[in-house]
VMD Tcl script that draws the C-alpha trace (Angstrom):
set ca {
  {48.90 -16.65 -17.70}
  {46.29 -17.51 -20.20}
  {43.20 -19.19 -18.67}
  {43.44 -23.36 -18.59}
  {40.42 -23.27 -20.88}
  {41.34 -20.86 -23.45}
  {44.70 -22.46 -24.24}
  {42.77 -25.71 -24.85}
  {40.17 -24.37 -26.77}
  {43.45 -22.90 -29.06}
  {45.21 -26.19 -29.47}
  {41.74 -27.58 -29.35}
  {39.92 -25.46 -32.20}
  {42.07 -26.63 -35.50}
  {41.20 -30.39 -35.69}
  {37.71 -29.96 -34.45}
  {37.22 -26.94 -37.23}
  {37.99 -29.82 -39.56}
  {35.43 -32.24 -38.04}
  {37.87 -34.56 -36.95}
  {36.90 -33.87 -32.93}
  {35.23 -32.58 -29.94}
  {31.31 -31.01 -30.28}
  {30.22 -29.39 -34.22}
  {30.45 -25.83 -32.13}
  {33.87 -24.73 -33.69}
  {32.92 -21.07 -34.39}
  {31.99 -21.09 -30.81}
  {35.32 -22.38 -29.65}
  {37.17 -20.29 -32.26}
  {34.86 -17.47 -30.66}
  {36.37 -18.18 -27.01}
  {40.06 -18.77 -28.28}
  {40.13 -15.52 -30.15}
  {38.63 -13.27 -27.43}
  {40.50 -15.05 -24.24}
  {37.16 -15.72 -22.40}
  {36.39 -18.42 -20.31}
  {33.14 -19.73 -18.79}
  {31.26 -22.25 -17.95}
  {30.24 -22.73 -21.98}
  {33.50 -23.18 -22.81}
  {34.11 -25.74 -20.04}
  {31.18 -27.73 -21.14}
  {32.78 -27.56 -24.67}
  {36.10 -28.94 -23.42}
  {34.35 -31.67 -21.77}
  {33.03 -32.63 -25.69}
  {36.57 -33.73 -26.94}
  {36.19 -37.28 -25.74}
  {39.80 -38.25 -26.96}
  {41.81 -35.17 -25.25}
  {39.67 -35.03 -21.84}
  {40.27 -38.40 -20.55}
  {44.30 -37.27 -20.92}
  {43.80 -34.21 -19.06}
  {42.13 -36.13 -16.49}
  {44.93 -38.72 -15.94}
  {47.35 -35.97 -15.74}
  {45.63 -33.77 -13.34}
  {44.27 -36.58 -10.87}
  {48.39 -37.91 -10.60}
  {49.77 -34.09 -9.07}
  {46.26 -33.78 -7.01}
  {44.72 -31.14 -9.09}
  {41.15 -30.66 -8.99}
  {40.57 -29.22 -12.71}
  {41.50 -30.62 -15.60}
  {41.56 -27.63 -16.91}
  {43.95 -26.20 -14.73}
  {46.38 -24.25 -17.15}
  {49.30 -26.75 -15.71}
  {47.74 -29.26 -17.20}
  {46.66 -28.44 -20.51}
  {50.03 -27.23 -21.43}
  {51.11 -30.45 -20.18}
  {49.08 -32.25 -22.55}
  {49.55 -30.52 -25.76}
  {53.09 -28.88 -25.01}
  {54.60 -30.89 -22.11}
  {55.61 -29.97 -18.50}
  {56.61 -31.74 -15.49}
  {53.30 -32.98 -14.27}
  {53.36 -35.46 -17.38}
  {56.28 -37.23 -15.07}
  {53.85 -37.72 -12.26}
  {52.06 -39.94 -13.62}
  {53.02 -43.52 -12.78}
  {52.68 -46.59 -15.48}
  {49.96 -48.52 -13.93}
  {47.65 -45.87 -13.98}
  {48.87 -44.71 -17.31}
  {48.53 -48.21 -18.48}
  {45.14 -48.74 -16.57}
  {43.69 -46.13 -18.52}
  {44.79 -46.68 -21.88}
  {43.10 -50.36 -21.27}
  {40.00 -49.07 -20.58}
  {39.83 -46.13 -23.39}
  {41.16 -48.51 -26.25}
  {41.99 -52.08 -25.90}
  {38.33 -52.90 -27.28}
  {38.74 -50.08 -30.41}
  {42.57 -51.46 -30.88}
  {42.00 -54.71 -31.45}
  {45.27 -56.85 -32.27}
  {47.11 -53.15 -32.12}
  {46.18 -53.39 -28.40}
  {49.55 -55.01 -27.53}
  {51.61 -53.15 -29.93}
  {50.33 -49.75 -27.41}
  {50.47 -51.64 -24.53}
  {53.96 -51.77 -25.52}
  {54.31 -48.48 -25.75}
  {54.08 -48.04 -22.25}
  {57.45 -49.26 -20.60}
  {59.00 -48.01 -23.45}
  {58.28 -44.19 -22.18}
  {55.10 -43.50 -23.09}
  {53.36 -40.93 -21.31}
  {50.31 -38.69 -21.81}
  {51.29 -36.41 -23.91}
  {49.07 -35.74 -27.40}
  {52.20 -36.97 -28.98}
  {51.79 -40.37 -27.83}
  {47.92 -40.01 -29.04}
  {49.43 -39.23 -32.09}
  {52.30 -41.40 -32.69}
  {50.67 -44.60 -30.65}
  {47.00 -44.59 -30.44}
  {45.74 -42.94 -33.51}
  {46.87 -45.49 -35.52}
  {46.24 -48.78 -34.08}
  {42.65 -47.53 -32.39}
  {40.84 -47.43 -35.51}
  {41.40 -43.65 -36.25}
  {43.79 -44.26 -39.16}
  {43.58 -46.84 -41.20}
  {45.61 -47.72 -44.62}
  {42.97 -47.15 -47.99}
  {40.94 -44.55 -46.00}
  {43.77 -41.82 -45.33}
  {45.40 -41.25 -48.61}
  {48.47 -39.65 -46.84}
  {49.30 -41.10 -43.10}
  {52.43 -39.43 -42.90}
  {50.97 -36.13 -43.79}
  {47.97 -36.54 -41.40}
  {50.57 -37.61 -38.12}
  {52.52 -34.23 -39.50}
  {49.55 -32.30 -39.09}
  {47.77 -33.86 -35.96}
  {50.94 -33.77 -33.79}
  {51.85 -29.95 -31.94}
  {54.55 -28.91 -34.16}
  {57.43 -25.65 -33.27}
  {57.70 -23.82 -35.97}
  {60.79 -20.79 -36.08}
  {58.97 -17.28 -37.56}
  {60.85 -15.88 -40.65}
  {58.57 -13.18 -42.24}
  {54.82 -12.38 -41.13}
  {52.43 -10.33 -43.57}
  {48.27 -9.56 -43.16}
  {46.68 -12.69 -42.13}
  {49.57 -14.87 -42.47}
  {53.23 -16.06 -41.10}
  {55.82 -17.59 -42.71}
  {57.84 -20.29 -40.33}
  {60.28 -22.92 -40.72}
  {59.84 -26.17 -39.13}
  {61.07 -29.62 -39.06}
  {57.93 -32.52 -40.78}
  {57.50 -35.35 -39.79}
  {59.86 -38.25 -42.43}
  {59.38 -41.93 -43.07}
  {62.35 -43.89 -44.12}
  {60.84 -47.27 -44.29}
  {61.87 -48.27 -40.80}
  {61.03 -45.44 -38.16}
  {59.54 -41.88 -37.92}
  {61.78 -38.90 -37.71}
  {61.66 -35.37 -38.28}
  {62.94 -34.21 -41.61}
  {64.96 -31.38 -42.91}
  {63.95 -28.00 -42.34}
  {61.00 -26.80 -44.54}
  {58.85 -23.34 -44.93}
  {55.12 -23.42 -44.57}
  {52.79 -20.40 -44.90}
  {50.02 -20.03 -41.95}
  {47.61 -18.67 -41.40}
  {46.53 -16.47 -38.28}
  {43.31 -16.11 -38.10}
  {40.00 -16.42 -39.61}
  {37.60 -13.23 -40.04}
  {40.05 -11.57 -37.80}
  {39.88 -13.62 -35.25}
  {43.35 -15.43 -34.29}
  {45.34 -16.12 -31.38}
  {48.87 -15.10 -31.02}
  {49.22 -10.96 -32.44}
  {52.22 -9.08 -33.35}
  {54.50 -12.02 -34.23}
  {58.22 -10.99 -35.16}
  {60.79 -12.89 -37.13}
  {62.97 -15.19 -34.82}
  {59.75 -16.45 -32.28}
  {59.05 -19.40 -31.99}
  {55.38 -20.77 -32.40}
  {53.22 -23.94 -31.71}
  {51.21 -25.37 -34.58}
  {48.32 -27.57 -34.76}
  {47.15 -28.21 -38.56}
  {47.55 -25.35 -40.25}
  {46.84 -22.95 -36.94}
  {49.32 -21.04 -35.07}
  {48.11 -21.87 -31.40}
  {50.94 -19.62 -29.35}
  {54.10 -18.63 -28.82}
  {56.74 -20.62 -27.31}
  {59.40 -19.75 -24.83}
  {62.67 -21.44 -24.56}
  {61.28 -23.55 -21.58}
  {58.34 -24.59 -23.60}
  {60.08 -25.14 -26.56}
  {62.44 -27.32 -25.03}
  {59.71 -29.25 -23.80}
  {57.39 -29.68 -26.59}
  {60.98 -30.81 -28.39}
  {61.74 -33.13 -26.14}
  {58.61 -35.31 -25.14}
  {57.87 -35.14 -29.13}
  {61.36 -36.95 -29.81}
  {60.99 -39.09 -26.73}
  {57.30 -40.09 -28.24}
  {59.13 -40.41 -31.83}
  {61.48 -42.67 -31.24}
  {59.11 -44.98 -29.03}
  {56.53 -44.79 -31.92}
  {59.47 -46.26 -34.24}
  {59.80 -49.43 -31.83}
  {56.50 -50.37 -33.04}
  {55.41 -48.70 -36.55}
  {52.77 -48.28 -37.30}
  {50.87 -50.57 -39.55}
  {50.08 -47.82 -42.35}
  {53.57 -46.88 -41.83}
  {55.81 -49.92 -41.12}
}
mol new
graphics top color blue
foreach p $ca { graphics top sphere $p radius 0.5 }
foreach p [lrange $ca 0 end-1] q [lrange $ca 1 end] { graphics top cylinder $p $q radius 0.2 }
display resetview
């Protein structure tokens, strides 16, 4: 099983690499990702992504487990599991009070909504019903919304042909059709997988399945996991559509 803190620092790496989160180390994370080593530098790095740690400590503090970074849940977080089930609504909704009401403004309620309507800890849910309303997205200073939710959300992606450096996969984006987000038809999107030789999933064949975070593949995907990612994303989806978002709806 790969190490609690390498898998985050893999889902972790693309969006920070970008400067969008976590500490202004990324060749440093990339460094730990690629190689599979954990200590307690990497830890310390986790601890840096103020928007994904708080999550990870919700999750792991409802099944009793002492380390966030336990590898149960981080892949609950970006890919789903059971533990995200464990956690009840009051504390779900306890923290998402405390972490955003103040940044959300008159979007508070429309996420407070998003609660009893299935919301649960997933990065999804950051995606699809924070990021937008907590002052991380805002219409006139993202020139494409859609594209950005596409990209920030932990997409599956089906492998079709791989060559040097890069893998060809098709996978579902995200669509807007004026009322609610779905997922769109089938498109193919060249990736790459790695950067100076340094990447995280090796020897890809055509028919895996992948997980995707911008344009990084993060790992490979097993039916189980699969199932799961697809299922809390659509779950996340069609709460998100209940409210749209207001650079969306």
């Amino acid at each position: 099983m790969t190490p609690g803190p390498v898998l985050f620092a893999r889902y972790a790496y693309p969006p920070n690499a970008l400067g969008y989160c976590g500490p202004a180390d990324h060749g440093a994370l990339l460094d730990y990702a690629a190689a599979g080593v954990s200590d307690p530098g990497l830890v310390q790095l986790a601890r840096g992504f103020e928007g994904a740690w708080p999550y990870l400590e919700v999750i792991a503090a409802a099944s009793h487990i002492t380390d966030p970074l336990d590898p149960r849940v981080v892949e609950a977080y970006w890919v789903g599991n059971s533990l995200l089930h464990a956690v009840d609504m009051r504390s779900f909704g306890d923290f998402l009070d405390e972490r955003f009401r103040g940044r959300a403004g008159r979007g508070w309620d429309a996420i407070a909504g998003a609660i009893p309507a299935g919301a649960v800890p997933h990065h999804s849910f950051h995606v699809f019903a924070v990021y937008p309303w907590a002052g991380l997205l805002r219409a006139g200073l993202v020139p494409h919304p859609l594209h950005v939710l596409d990209r920030c959300r932990i997409r599956w992606g089906r492998v079709v042909t791989t060559s040097a450096g890069t893998v060809t996969v098709r996978y579902r984006p995200l669509a807007w059709d004026g009322q609610a987000l779905t997922l769109g038809p089938p498109a193919l999107e060249s990736v790459p997988l790695s950067l100076g030789g340094k990447g995280f999933v090796r020897d890809l064949r055509p028919g895996e399945w992948v997980s995707l975070h911008w344009d990084w593949v993060c790992d490979r995907l097993s039916p189980p996991r699969l199932r799961s990612l697809q299922e809390v994303t659509l779950r996340q989806l069609r709460m998100a559509s209940e409210t749209p978002a207001p650079v969306l709806g």
